[in-house]
Structure formats: C-alpha cells, structure tokens
N, C-alpha and C positions, 0 to 999 in steps of 0.2 A: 273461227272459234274451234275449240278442242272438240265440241258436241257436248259440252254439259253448260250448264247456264250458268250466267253470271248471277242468277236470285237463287238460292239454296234451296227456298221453297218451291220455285219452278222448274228446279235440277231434280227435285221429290217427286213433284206432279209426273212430271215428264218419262222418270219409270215405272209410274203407273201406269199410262196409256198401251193399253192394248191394239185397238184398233185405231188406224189412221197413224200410227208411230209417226213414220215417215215423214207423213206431211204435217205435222204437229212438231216435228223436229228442226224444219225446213222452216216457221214461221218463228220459231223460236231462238234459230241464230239467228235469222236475219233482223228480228226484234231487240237480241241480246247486240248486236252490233250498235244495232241505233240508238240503244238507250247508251252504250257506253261513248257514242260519239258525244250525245247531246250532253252527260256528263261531262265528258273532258273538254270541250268549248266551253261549254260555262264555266266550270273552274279554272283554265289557261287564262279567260279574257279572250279568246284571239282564235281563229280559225286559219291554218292553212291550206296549202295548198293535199296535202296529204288526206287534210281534213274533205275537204270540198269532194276532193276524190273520191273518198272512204262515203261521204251520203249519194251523192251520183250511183253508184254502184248498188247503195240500199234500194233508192230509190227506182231503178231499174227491175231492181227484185221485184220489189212489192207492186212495181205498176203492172210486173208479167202477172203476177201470184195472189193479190192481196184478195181481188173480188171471190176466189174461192172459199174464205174466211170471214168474211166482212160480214156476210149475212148471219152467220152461226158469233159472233162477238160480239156486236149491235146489243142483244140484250142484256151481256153483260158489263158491255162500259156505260150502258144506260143507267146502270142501277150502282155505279160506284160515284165518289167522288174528290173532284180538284179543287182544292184549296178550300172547302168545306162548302161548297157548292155541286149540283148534279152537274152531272158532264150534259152540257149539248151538243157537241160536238162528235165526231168520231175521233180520239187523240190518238190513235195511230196513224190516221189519214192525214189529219192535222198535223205532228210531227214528218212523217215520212212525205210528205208535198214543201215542205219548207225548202223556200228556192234556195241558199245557200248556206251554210252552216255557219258562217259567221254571223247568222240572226240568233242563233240562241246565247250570244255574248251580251251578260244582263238580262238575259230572258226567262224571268223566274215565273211568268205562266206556264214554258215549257216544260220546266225543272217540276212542276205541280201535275201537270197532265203523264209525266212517265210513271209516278205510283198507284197513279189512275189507273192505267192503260196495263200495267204489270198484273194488281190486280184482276182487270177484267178477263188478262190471258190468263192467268192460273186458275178462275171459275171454268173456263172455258177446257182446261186443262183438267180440272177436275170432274166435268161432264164427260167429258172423253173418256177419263178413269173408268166411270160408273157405266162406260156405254152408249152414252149419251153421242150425240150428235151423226151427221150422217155419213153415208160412205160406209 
C-alpha cells in the first residue's frame, strides 16, 4: 500500500494518531490489504494463485504482529456488529486464519465481518487519537 488507507475515514483517524503512529500504521496496511483481498475474491468468484499468495503473506504478518493488538481491539469488535448481530468472534482473526482465499468465493459471512472489523479498527484508531491505549 501507498501508506494511506483504503477507508477515507480510517485514512482520517490515522492522521490523527499521535502516539504509537507507527505501529498503528503497520496494522492498518496490513488490514487494508486484507480487506481488499477478501473483496476482490468475492467479486472475481475465483482466487488465484497471486491471490493465495497475497493472504500467506497477510497472514505471516499478523501471526508475527497481531497479539500485540488483539488485546487493545477485543473491546472494540466486541461492541460492533455483523450482519445485525454482536460479533462473537475476533473477525480479524477470523478472516486473517482463513486457510485459503478461495473460501471467501460466495462467502458473504466474510464480506459481513470486514465492516465489522473496519469499524472496530477506526474506535481503536480513535482511542489512539484521544491518547488512549498503551505504549
């Protein structure tokens, strides 16, 4: 990614963030990647090879990085919701563990938990604004 996001409002948040920039920067391409992976699978139909690729690499990321975030996001994907239901899940974790990217082809749970999960990064994104969180 270029370093600005693919959600306008989490392109907004994100020059707000004072402290923790960096690492607030670093979750949020490798978030913006994944949402636009699991995007273009589901509207192709079809995952390739390029594809598979492109999540391996996400999923590398976030298995080095994610637990640093996990605990400070928790409350926030707790308190939104997918498909008009609470999230039980972690849908970051949820998406970014998906064994191959040709599962989100017709997988409109998936397509439900990315405005979840967007949302709960931009709360998360806006605590950070305000100060909030640690580090």
């Amino acid at each position: 990614m270029d370093g600005s996001s693919v959600n306008p409002y989490s392109r907004f948040l994100r020059g707000r963030v004072k402290r923790r920039r960096a690492e607030a920067a670093a979750l949020l391409d490798a978030w913006d990647r994944l949402e636009t992976l699991v995007i273009g699978v589901y509207r192709l139909g079809r995952a390739g090879e390029a594809e598979e690729l492109e999540l391996r690499a996400i999923r590398a990321w976030m298995q080095a990085n994610y637990r640093r975030y996990a605990a400070e996001l928790e409350p926030h994907w707790r308190a939104v919701q997918a498909g008009g239901e609470p999230m039980q899940v972690d849908p970051f974790r949820a998406l970014w563990e998906t064994p191959a990217a040709a599962r989100w082809v017709g997988d409109w749970s998936s397509m439900q938990r990315l405005p979840a999960a967007r949302e709960a990064l931009n709360r998360w994104l806006l605590a950070l604004g305000e100060g909030g969180g640690s580090g």
